[in-house]
ChimeraX commands (.cxc) that place a marker at each C-alpha (Angstrom):
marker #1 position 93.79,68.38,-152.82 radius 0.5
marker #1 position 95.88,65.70,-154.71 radius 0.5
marker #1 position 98.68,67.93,-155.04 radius 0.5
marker #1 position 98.27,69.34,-151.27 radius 0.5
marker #1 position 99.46,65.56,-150.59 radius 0.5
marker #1 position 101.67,65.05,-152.76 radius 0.5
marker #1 position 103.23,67.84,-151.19 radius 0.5
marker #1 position 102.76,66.01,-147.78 radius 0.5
marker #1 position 103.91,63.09,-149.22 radius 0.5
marker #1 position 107.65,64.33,-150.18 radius 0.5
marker #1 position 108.06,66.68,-147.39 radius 0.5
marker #1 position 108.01,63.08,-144.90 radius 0.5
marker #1 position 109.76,61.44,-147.59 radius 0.5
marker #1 position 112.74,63.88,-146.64 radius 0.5
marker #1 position 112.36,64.02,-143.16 radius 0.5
marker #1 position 112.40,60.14,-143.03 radius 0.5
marker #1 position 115.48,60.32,-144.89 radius 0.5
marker #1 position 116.92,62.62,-142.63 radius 0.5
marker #1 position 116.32,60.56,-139.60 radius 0.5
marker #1 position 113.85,63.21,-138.24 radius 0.5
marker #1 position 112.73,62.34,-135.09 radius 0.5
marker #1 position 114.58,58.83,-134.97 radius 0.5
marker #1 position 116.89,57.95,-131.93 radius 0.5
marker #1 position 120.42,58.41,-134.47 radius 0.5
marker #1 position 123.35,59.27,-131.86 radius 0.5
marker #1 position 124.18,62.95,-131.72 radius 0.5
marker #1 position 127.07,64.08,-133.85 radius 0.5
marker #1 position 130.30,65.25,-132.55 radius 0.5
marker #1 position 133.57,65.83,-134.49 radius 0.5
marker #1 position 135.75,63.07,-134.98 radius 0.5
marker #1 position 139.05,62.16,-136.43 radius 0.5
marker #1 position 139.50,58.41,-137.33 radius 0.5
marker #1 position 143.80,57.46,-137.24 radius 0.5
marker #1 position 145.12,53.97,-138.35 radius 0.5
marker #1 position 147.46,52.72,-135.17 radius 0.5
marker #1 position 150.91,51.10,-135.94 radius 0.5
marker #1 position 149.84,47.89,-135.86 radius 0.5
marker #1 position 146.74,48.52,-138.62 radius 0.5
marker #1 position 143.88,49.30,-136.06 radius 0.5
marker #1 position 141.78,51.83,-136.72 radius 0.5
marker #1 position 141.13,54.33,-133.78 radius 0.5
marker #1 position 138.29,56.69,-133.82 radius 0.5
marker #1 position 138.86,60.29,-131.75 radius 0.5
marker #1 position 135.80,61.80,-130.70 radius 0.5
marker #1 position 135.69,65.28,-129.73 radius 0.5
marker #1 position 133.01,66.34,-126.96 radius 0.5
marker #1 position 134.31,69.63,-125.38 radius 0.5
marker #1 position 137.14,70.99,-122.96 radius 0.5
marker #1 position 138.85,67.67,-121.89 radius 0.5
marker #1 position 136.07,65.85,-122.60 radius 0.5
marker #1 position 136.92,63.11,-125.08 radius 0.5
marker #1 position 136.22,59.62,-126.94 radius 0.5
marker #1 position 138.63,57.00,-128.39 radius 0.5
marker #1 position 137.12,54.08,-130.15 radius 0.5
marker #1 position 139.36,51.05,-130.84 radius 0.5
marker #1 position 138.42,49.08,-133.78 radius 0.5
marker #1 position 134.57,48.79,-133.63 radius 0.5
marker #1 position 134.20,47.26,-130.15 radius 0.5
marker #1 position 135.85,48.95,-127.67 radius 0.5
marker #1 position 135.02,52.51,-126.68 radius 0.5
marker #1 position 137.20,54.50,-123.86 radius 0.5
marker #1 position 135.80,57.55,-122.59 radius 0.5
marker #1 position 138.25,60.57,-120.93 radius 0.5
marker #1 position 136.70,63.25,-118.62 radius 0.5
marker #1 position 133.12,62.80,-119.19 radius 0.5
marker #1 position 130.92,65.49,-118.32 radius 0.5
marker #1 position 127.46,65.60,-118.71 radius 0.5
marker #1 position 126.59,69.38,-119.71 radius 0.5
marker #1 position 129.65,68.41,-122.89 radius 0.5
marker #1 position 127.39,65.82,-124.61 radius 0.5
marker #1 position 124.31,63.83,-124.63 radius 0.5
marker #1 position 125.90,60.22,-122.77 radius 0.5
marker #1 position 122.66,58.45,-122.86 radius 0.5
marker #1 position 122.78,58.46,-126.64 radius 0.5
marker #1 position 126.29,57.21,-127.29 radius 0.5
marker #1 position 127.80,53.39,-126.73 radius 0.5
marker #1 position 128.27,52.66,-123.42 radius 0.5
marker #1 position 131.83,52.51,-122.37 radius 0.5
marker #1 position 134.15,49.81,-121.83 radius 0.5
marker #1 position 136.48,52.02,-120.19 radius 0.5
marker #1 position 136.48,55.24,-118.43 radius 0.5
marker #1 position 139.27,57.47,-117.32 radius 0.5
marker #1 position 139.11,60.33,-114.83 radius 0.5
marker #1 position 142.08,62.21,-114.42 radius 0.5
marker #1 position 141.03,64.49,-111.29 radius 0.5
marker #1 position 138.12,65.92,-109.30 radius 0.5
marker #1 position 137.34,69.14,-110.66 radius 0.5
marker #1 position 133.74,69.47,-112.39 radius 0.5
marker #1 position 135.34,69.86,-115.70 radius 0.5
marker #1 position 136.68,66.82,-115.59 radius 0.5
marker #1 position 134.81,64.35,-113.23 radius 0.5
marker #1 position 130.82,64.10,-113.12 radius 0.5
marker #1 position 129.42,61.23,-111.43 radius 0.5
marker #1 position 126.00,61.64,-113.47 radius 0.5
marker #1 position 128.23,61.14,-116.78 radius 0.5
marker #1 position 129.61,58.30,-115.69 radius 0.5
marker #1 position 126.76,56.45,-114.13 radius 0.5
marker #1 position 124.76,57.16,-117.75 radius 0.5
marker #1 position 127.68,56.01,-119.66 radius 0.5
marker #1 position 128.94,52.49,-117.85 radius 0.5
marker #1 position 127.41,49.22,-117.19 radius 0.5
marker #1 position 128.10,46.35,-114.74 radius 0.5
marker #1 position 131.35,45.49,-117.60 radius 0.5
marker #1 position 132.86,49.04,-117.67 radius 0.5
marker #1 position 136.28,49.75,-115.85 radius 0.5
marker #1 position 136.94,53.07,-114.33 radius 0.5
marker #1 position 140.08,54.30,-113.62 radius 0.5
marker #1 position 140.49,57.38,-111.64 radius 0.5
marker #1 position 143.14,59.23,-109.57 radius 0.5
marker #1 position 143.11,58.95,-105.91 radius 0.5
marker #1 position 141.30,61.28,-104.90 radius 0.5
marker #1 position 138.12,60.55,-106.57 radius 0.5
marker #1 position 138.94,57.21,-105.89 radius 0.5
marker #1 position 138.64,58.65,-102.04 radius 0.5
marker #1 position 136.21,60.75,-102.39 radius 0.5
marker #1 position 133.02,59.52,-103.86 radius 0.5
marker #1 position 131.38,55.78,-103.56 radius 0.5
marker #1 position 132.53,54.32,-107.13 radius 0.5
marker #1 position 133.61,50.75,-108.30 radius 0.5
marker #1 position 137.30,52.43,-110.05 radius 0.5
marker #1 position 140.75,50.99,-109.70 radius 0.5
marker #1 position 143.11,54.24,-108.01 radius 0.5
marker #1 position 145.71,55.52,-110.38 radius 0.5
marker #1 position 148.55,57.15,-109.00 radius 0.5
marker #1 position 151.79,59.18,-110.93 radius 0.5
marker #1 position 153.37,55.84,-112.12 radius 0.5
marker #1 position 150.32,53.13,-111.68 radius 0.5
marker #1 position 149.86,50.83,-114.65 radius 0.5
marker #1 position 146.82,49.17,-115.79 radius 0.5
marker #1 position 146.32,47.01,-118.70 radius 0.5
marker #1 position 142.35,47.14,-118.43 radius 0.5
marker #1 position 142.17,44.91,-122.25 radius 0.5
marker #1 position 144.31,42.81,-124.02 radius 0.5
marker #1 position 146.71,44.70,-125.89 radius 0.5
marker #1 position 146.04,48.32,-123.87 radius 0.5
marker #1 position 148.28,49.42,-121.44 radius 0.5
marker #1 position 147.96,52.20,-119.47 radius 0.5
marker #1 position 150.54,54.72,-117.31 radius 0.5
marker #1 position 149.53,57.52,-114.87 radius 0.5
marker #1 position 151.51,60.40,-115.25 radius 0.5
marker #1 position 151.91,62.87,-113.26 radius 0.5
marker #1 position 149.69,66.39,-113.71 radius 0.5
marker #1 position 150.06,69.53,-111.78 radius 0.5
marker #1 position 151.31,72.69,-111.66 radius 0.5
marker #1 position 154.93,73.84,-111.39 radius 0.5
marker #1 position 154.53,78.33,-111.88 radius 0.5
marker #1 position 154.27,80.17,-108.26 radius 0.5
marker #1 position 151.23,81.58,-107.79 radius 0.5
marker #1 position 149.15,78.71,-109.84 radius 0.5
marker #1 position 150.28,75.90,-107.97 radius 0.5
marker #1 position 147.31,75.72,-105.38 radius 0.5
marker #1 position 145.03,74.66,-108.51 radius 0.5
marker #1 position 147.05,71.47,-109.32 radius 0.5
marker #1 position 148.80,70.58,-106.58 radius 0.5
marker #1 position 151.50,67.98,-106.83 radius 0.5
marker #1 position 150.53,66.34,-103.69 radius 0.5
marker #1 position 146.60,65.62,-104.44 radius 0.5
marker #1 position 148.12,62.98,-107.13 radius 0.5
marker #1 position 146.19,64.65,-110.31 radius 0.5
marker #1 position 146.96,62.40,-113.36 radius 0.5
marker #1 position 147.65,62.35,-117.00 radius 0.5
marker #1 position 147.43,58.87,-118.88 radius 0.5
marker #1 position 149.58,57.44,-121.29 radius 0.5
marker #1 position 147.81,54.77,-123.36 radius 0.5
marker #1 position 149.65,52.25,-125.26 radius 0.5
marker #1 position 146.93,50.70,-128.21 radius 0.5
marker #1 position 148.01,48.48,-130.92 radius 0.5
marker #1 position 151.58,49.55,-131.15 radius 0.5
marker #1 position 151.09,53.39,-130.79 radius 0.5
marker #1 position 151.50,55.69,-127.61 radius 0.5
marker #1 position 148.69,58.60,-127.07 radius 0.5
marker #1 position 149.64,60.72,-123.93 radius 0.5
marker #1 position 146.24,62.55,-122.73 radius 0.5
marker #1 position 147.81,65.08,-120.42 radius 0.5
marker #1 position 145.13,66.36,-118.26 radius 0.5
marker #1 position 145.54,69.55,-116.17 radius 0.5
marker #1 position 149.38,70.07,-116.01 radius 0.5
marker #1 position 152.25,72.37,-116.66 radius 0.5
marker #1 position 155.45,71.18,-118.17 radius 0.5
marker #1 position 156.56,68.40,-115.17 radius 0.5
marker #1 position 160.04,66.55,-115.44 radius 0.5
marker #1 position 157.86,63.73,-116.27 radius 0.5
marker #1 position 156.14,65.21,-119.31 radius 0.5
marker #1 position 159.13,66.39,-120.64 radius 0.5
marker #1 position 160.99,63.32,-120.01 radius 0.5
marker #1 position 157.72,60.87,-122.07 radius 0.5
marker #1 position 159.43,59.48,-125.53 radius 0.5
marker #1 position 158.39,58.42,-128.53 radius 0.5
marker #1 position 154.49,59.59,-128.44 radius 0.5
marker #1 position 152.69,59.02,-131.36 radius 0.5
marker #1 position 149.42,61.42,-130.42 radius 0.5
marker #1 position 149.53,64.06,-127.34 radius 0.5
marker #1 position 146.56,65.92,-126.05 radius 0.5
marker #1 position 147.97,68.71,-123.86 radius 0.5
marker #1 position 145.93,71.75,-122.00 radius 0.5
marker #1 position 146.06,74.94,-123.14 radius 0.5
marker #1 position 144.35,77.73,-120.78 radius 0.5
marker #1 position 145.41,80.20,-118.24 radius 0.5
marker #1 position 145.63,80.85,-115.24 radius 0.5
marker #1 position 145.27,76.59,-114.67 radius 0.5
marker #1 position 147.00,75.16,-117.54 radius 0.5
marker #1 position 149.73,75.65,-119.63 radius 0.5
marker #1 position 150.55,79.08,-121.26 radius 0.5
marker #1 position 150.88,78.63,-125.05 radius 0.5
marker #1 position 154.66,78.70,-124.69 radius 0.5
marker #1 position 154.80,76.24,-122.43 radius 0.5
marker #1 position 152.59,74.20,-125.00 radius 0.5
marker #1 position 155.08,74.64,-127.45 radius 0.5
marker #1 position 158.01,73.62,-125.15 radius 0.5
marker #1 position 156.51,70.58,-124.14 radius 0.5
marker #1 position 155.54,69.97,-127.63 radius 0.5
marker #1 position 159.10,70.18,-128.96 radius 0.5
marker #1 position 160.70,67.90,-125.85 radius 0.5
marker #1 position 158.03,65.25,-126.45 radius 0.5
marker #1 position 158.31,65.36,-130.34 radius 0.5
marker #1 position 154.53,63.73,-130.65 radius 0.5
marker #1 position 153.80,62.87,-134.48 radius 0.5
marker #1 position 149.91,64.64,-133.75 radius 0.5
marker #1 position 149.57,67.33,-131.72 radius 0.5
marker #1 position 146.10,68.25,-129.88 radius 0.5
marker #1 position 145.89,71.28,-127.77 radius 0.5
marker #1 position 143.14,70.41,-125.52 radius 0.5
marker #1 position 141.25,72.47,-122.47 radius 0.5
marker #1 position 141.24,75.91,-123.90 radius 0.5
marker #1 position 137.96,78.28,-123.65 radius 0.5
marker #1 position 135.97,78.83,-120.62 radius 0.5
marker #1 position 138.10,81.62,-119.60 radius 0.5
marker #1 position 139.13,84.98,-119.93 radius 0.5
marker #1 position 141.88,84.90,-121.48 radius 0.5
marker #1 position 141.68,83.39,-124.93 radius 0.5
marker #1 position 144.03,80.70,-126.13 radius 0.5
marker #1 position 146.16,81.90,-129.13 radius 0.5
marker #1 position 145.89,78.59,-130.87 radius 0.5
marker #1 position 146.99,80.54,-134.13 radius 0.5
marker #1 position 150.45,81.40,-132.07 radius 0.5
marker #1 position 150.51,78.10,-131.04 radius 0.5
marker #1 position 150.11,76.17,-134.82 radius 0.5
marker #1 position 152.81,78.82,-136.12 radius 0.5
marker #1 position 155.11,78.30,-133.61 radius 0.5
marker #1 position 155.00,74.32,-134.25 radius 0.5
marker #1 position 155.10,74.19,-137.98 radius 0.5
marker #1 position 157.58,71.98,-138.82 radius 0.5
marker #1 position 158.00,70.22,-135.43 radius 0.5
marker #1 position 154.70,68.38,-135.57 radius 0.5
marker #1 position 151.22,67.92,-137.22 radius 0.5
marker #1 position 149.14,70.45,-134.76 radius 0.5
marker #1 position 145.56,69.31,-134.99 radius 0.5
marker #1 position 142.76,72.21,-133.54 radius 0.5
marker #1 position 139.31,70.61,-133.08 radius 0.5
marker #1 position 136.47,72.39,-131.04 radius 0.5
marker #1 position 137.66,72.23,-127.67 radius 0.5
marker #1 position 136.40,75.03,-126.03 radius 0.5
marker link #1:1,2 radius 0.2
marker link #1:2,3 radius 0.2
marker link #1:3,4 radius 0.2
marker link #1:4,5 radius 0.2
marker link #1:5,6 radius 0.2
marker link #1:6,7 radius 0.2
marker link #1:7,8 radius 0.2
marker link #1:8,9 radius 0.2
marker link #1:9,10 radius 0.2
marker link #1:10,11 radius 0.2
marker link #1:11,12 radius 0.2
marker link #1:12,13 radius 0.2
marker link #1:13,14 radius 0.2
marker link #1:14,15 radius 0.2
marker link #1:15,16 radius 0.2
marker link #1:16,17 radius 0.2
marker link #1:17,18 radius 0.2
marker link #1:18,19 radius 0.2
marker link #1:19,20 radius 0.2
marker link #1:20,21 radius 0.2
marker link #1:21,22 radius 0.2
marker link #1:22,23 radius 0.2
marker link #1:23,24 radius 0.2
marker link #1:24,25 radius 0.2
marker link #1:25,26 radius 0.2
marker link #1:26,27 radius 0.2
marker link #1:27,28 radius 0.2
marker link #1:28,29 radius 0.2
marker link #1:29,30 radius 0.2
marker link #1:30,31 radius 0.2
marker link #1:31,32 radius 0.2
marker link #1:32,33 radius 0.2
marker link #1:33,34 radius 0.2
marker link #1:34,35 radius 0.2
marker link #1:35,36 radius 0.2
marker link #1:36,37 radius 0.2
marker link #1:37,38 radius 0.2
marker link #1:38,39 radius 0.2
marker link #1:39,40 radius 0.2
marker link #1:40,41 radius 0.2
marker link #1:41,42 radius 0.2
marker link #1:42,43 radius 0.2
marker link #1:43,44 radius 0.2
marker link #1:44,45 radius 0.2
marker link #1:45,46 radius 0.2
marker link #1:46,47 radius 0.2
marker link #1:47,48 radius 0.2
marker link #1:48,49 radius 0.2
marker link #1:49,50 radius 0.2
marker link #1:50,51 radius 0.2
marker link #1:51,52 radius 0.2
marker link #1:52,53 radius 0.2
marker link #1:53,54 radius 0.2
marker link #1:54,55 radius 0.2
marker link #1:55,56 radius 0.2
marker link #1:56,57 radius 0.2
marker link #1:57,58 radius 0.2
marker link #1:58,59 radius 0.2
marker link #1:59,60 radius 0.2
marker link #1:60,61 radius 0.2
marker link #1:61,62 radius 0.2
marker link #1:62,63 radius 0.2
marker link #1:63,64 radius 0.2
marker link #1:64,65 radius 0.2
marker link #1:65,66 radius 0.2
marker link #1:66,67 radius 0.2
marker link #1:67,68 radius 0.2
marker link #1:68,69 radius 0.2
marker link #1:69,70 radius 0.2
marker link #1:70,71 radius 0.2
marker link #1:71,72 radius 0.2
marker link #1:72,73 radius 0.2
marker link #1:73,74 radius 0.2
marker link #1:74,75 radius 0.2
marker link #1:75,76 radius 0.2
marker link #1:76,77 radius 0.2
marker link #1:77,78 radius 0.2
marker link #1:78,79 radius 0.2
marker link #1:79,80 radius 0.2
marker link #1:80,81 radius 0.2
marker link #1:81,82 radius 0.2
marker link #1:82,83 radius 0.2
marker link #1:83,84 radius 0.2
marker link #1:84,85 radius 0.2
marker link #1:85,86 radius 0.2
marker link #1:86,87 radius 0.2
marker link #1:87,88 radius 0.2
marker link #1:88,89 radius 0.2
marker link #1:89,90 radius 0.2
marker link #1:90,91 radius 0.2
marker link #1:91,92 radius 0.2
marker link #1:92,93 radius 0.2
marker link #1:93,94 radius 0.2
marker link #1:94,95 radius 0.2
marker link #1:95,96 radius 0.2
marker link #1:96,97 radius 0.2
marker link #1:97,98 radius 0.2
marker link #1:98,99 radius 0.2
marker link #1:99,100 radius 0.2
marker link #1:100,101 radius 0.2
marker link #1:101,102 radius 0.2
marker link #1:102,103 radius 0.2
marker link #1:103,104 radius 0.2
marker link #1:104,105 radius 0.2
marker link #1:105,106 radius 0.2
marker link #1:106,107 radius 0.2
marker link #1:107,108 radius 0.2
marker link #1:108,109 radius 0.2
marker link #1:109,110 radius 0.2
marker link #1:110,111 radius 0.2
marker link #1:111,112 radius 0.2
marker link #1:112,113 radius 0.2
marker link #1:113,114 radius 0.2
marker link #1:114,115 radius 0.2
marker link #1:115,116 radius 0.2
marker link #1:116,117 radius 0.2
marker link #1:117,118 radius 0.2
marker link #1:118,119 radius 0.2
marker link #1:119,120 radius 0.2
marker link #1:120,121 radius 0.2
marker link #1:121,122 radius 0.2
marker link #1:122,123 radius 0.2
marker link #1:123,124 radius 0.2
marker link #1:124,125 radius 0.2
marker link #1:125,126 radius 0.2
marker link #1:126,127 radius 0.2
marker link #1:127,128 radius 0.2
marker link #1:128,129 radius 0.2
marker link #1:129,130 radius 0.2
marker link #1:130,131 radius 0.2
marker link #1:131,132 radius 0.2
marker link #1:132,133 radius 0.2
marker link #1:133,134 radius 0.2
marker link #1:134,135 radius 0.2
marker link #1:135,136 radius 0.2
marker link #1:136,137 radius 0.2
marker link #1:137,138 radius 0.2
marker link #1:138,139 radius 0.2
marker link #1:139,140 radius 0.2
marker link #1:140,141 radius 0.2
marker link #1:141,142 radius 0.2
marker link #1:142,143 radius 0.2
marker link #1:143,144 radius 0.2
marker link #1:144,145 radius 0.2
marker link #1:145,146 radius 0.2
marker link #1:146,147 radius 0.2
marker link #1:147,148 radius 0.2
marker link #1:148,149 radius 0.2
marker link #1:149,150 radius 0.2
marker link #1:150,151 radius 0.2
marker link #1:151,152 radius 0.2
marker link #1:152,153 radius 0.2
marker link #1:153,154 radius 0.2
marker link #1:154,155 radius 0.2
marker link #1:155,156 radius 0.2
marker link #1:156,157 radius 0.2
marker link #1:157,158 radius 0.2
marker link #1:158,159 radius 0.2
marker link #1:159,160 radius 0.2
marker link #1:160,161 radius 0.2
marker link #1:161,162 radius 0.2
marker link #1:162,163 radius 0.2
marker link #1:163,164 radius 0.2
marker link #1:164,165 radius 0.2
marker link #1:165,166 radius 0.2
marker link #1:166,167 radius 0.2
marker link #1:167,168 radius 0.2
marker link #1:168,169 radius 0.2
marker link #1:169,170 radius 0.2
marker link #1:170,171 radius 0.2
marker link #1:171,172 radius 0.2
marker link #1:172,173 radius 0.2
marker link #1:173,174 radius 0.2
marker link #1:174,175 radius 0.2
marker link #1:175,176 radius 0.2
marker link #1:176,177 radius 0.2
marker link #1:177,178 radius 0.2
marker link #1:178,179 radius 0.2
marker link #1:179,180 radius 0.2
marker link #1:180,181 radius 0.2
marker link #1:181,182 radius 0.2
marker link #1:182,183 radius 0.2
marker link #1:183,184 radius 0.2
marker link #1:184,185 radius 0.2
marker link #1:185,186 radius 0.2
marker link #1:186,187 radius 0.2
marker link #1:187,188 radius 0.2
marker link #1:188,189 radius 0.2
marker link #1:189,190 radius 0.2
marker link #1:190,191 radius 0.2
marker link #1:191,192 radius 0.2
marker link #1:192,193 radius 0.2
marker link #1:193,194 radius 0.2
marker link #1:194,195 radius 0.2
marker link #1:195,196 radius 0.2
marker link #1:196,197 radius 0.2
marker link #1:197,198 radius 0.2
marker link #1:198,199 radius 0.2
marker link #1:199,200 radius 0.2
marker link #1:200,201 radius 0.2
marker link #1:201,202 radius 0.2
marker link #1:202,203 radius 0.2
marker link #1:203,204 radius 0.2
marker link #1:204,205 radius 0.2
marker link #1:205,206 radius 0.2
marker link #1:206,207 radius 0.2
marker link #1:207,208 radius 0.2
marker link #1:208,209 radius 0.2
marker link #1:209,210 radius 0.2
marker link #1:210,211 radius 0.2
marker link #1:211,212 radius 0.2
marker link #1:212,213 radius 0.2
marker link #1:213,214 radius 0.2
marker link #1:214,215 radius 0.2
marker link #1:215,216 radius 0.2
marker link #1:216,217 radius 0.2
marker link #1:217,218 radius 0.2
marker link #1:218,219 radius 0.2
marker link #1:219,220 radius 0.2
marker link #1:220,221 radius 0.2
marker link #1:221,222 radius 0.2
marker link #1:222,223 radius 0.2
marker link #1:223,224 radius 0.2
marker link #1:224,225 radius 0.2
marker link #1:225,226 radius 0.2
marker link #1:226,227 radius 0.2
marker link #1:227,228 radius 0.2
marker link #1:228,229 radius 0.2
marker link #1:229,230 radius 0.2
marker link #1:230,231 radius 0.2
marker link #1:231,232 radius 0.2
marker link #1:232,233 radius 0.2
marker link #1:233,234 radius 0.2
marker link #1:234,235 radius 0.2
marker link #1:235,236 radius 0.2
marker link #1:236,237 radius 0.2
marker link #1:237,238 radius 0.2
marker link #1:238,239 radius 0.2
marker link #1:239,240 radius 0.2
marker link #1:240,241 radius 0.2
marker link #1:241,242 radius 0.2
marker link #1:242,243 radius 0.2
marker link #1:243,244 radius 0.2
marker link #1:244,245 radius 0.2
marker link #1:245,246 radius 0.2
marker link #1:246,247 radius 0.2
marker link #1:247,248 radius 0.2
marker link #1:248,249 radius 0.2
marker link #1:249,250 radius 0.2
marker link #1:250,251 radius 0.2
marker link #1:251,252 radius 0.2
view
């Protein structure tokens, strides 16, 4: 019997060590990057287009959420939250109402802006927002530009990419685009996030032309998976070595 609980005893010694059954946030992959002017920033990866960035340890911006990508209710509530178009990989309202509070900001492109009853500031291709001190933020325009793929991004519906300026350094987070004039005309970009999947995203060699006109110092391909056809992502980091740092997280 004695030994029956001592066996007891160490077996919830571990599990309390473990954090078994405790409310710890879920964990998700992250990359932590020091920002030009020493800050650290804190990339978390969810799924699809579905990302975090925390700046320093107080201020967490959320892209895309989407419930069904991870558990909201369990992570810090945002600060900021940016929705780049309506499509339900990218913008769902139940992600957003768990994540903000009465202090969050929202910024979202017009039409979601239009079409759903939400407290956000409209971004349209060119808007600017500086939603904190020292974080600046451009709408760039996303959509299509191939025949035969331009009804899923049209240019007209005012889709957007942001471009977020934080503590010195530039992070472009594309969104659902091809190569536009304006992606390929965006300079010095430290980090760029751009979507890789077909038929409604870029092909990988538009990935890698848009890569090599942009220059970024880190590369993320973004918004692969969920489809057919697979993303080469093995093409893709051949075809940039040397031009950039290409970065593949779990994205799919």
């Amino acid at each position: 019997m004695k030994q029956k609980n001592l066996y007891i005893l160490i077996i919830m010694s571990i599990l309390s060590f473990f954090g078994c059954g405790g409310a710890k946030a879920p964990a998700y992959p992250t990359d932590t990057l020091t920002l030009r002017d020493g800050t650290q920033l804190t990339i978390t990866f969810f799924a699809h287009a579905s990302l975090s960035l925390r700046v320093g340890e107080d201020y967490s911006i959320y892209v895309d959420p989407v419930s069904e990508y991870a558990d909201y209710a369990r992570l810090p509530k945002a600060d900021l939250v940016l929705i780049t178009h309506q499509h339900s990989d990218h913008f769902d309202r139940a992600a957003v109402d768990e994540l903000t509070t009465r202090h969050s900001e929202i910024l979202c492109s017009r039409i979601v802006a239009e079409g759903f009853e939400m407290d956000c500031h409209t971004m349209r291709p060119g808007s600017v927002a500086t939603p904190h001190e020292g974080i600046r933020i451009e709408a760039v325009t996303a959509c299509n530009t191939t025949e035969g793929h331009l009804q899923f991004h049209p240019r007209e519906r005012e889709d957007c990419g942001y471009l977020l300026t934080i503590g010195g350094s530039r992070i472009y987070i594309a969104g659902d685009t091809e190569p536009t004039p304006e992606l390929l005309a965006l300079k010095e970009i430290d980090i760029a996030f751009l979507p890789v999947n077909q038929p409604y995203t870029m092909t990988v060699g538009q990935a890698v032309e848009a890569v090599k006109a942009i220059r970024p110092a880190i590369f993320y391909p973004y918004h692969y998976g969920q489809v057919e056809e697979k993303t080469d992502l093995d093409r893709l980091a051949a075809e940039l070595a040397g031009v950039t740092e290409v970065r593949i997280r779990p994205m799919e």
